[in-house]
PLY file of the C-alpha trace (Angstrom):
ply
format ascii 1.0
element vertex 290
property float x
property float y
property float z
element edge 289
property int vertex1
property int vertex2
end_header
74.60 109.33 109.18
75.21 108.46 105.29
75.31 104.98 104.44
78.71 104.03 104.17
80.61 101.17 102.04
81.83 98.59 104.72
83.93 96.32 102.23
84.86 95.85 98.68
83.21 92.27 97.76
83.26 93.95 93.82
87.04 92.86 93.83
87.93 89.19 92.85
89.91 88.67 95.81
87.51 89.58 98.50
84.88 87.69 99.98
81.02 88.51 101.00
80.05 88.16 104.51
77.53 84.69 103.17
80.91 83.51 101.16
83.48 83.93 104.20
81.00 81.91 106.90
80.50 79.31 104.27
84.45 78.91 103.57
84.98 78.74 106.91
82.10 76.03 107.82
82.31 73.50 105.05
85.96 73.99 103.64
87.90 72.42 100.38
91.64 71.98 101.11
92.31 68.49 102.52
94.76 69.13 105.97
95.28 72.87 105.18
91.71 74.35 105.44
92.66 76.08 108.29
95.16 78.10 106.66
92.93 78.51 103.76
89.98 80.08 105.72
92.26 82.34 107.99
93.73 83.72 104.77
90.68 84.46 102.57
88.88 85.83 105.65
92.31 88.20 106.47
91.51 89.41 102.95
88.17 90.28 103.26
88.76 92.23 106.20
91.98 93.76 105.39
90.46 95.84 102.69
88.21 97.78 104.78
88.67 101.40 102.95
85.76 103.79 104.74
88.02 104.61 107.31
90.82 105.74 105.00
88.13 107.90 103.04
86.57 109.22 106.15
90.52 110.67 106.71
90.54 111.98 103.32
87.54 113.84 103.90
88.56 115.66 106.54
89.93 118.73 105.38
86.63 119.11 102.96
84.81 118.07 106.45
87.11 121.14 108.00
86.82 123.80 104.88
82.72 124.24 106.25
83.82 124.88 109.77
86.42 127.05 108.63
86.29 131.21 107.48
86.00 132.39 104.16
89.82 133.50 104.70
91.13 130.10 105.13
89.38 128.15 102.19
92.69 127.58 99.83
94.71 126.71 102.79
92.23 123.61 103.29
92.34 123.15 99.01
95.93 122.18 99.58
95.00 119.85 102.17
92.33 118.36 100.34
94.40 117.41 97.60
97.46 116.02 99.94
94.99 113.71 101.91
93.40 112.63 98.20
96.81 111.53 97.58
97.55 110.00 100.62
93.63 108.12 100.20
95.51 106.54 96.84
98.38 105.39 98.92
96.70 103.99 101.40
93.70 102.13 99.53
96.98 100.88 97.35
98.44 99.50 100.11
94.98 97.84 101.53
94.68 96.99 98.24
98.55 95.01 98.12
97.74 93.60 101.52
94.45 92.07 100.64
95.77 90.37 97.22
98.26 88.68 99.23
96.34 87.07 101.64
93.80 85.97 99.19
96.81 84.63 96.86
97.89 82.77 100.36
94.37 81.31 100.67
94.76 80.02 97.16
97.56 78.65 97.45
96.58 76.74 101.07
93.70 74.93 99.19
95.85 74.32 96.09
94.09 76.26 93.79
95.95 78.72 91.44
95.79 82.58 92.87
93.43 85.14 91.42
95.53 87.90 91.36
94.19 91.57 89.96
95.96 92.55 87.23
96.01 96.33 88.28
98.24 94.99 91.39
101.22 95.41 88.33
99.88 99.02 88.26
99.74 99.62 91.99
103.21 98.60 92.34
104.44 101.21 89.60
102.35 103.75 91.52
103.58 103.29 94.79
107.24 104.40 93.75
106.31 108.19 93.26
104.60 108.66 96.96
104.94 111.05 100.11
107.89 110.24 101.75
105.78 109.89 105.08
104.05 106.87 103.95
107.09 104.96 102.64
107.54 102.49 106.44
104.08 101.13 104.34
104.55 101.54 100.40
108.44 100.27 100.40
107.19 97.00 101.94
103.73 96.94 100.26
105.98 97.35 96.80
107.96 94.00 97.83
104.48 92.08 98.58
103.35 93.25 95.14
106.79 92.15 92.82
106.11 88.23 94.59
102.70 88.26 93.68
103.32 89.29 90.05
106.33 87.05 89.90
105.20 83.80 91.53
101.48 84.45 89.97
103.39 84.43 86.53
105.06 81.21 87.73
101.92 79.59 88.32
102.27 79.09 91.63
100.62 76.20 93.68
100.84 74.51 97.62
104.47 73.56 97.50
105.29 77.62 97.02
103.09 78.11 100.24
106.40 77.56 102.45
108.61 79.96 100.35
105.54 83.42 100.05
105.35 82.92 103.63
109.08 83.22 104.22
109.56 85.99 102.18
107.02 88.15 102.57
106.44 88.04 106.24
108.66 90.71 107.29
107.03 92.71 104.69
103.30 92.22 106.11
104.34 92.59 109.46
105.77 95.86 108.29
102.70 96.99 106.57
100.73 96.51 109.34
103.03 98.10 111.82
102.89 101.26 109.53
99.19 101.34 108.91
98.62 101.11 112.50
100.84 104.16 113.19
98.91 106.35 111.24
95.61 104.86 112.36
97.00 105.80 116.06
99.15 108.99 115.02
97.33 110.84 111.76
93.86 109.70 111.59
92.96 109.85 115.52
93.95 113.48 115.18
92.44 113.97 112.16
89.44 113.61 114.37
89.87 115.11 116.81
91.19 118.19 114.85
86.87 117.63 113.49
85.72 117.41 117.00
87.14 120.55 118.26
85.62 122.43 114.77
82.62 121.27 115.25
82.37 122.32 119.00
83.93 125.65 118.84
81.53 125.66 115.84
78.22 124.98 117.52
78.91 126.37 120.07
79.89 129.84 119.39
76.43 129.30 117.31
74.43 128.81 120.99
76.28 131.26 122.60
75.08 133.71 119.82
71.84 133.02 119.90
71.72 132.96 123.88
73.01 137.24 123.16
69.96 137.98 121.20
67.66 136.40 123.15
66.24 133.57 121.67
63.86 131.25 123.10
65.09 127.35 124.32
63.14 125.72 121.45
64.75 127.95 118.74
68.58 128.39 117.52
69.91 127.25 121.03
68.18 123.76 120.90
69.35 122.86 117.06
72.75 124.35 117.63
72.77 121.50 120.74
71.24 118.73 118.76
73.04 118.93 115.76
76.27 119.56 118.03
75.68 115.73 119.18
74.54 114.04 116.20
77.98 115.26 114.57
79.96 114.29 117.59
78.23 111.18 118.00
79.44 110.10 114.52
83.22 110.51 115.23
82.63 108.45 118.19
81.33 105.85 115.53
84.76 106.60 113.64
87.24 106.18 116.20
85.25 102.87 117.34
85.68 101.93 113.39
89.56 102.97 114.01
89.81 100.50 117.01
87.93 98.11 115.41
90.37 97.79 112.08
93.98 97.80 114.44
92.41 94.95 116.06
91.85 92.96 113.06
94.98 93.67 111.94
96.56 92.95 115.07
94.63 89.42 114.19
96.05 89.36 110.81
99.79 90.18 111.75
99.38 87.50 114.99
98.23 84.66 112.46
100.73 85.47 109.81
103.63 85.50 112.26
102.21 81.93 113.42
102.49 80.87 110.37
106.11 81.95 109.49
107.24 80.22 113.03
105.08 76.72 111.78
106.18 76.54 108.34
106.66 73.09 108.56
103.83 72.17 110.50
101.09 73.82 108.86
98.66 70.78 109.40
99.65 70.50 113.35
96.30 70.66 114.76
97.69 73.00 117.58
98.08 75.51 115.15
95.21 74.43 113.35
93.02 75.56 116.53
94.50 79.18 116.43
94.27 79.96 113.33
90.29 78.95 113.75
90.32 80.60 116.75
92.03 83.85 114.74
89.45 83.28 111.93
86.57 82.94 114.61
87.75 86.71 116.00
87.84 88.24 112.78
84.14 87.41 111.59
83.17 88.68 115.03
85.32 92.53 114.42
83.76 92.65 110.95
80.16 92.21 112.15
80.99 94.48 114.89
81.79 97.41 112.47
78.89 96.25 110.27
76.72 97.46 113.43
78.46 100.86 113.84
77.71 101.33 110.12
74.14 100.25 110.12
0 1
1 2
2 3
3 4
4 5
5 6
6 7
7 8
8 9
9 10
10 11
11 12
12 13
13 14
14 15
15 16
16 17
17 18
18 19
19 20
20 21
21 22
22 23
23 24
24 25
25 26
26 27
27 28
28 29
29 30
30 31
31 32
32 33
33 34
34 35
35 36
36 37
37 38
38 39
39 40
40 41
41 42
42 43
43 44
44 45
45 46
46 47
47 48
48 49
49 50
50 51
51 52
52 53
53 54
54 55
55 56
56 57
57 58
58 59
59 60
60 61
61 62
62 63
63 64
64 65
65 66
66 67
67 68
68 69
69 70
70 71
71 72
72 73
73 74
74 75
75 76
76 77
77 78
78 79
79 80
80 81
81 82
82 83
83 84
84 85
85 86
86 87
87 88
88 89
89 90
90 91
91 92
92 93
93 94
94 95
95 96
96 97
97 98
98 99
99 100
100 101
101 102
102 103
103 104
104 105
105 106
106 107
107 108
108 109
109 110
110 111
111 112
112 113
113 114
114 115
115 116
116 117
117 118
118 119
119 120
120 121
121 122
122 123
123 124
124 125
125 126
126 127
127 128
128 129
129 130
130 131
131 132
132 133
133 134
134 135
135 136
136 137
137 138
138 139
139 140
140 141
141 142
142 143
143 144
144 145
145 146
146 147
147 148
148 149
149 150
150 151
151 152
152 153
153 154
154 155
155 156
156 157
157 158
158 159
159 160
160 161
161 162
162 163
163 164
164 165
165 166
166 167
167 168
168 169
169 170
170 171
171 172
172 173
173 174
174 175
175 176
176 177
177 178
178 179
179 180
180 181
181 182
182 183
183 184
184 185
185 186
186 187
187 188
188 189
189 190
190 191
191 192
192 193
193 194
194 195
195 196
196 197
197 198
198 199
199 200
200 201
201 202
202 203
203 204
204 205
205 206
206 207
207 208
208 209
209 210
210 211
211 212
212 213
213 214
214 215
215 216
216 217
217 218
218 219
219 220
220 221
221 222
222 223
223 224
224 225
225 226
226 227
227 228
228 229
229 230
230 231
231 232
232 233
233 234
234 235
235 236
236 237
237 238
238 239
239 240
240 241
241 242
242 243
243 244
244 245
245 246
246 247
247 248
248 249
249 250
250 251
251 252
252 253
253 254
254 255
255 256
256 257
257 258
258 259
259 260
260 261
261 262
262 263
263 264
264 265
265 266
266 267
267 268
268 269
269 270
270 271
271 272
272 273
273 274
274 275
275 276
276 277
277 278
278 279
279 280
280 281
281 282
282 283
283 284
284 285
285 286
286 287
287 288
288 289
């Protein structure tokens, strides 16, 4: 299997593996560290974008398995799901700013907000009307991180982002879920059944003419699992994101109901314990990838 990109630690919001544990160990924000490191660590793992190329690329994925006859009918596919990749990285993207802005902001420090989220937001007004239960609300999360950012935001604005832009992330995550569940679980299996009609109507061929065990028969087999075998390492990766955000949207929500006990040391355990189960998922993946 190719070596594939697990997370984005090239943007300013994001966090290596060796920087998350090290947040989340020492800290820096006097009573709200635990809102801090929940935050910063949502963002890291939010942004996890091989799974939406691995969607994109299956009509190009599809256009090998698939007759000469039917080549520009996967073209036009091709370019839909490349639009649909922009979307959806834009929305990771959205999702991922936020929660590092929250961090910030927990720890009293001013947020580090990409400028390109300005562009993002422009971008995500022209879009397939299918994704827009995820861009509409993405677009609001955007407009309070350019406006409040621009205010200079610090701690005492923690109260009023996470009032406002709750229904929004729950939103998001709903929506990205759905199509994790709905369009990319049949995007693979669409693969799997192309690659075993595929292989084998190659076997069965070779069985016609004759050939011996160790020849066409026993790569048509072997290659047959090594492709299946890594879209049973996709759909794990698939399960693996909807439960961190499943994390993300829990801790959020827990959040929005403790506003005003944000130092409680209740909540203070859960969101550790919600922190704790998010390292865990992205080592997890980090396996499947390896």
């Amino acid at each position: 299997m190719e070596t594939e990109k697990r997370f984005r630690p090239e943007k300013r919001y994001t966090l290596g593996l060796t920087g998350i544990v090290t947040v989340f160990i020492s800290g820096c924000a006097a009573n709200l560290q635990s809102v801090g490191n929940f935050a910063k660590i949502s963002s890291s793992t939010s942004d996890y974008q091989q799974i939406v190329k691995d969607y994109a690329d299956t009509p190009k994925i599809l256009k090998r398995y698939s007759p000469d006859r039917m080549a520009g009918d996967q073209d036009i596919r091709i370019e839909q799901y490349a639009q649909q990749k922009k979307q959806l990285e834009n929305v990771q993207t959205i999702l991922a700013a936020y929660m590092s802005a929250l961090g910030d902001l927990a720890v009293d420090n001013l947020p580090n907000v990409d400028d390109k989220i300005t562009g993002i937001t422009g971008a995500l007004t022209a879009i397939n009307p299918n994704l827009k239960t995820i861009t509409d609300p993405a677009g609001e999360i955007a407009k309070v991180l350019i406006r409040e950012v621009g205010d200079h935001w610090r701690q005492s604005k923690l109260k009023t982002i996470i009032r406002e832009c709750d229904p929004h992330v729950q939103s998001v995550i709903a929506g990205l879920k759905h199509i994790i569940d709905i369009d990319m679980r049949a995007a693979l299996d669409v693969e799997r059944k192309a690659i075993t009609d595929t292989f084998d109507s190659w076997k069965a061929d070779a069985r016609s003419h004759k050939e011996s065990v160790d020849g066409a028969q026993r790569v048509a087999r072997v290659l047959k699992e090594e492709r299946l075998n890594e879209l049973d390492a996709k759909s794990e990766k698939l399960d693996a994101y909807i439960r961190i955000l499943d994390t993300i949207a829990k801790g959020h929500a827990d959040l929005y109901k403790n506003m005003d006990k944000l130092d409680e040391k209740t909540l203070t355990a859960r969101l550790q314990g919600y922190s704790k189960d998010l390292l865990t998922i992205q080592k997890n993946i980090a396996k499947l990838t390896n």
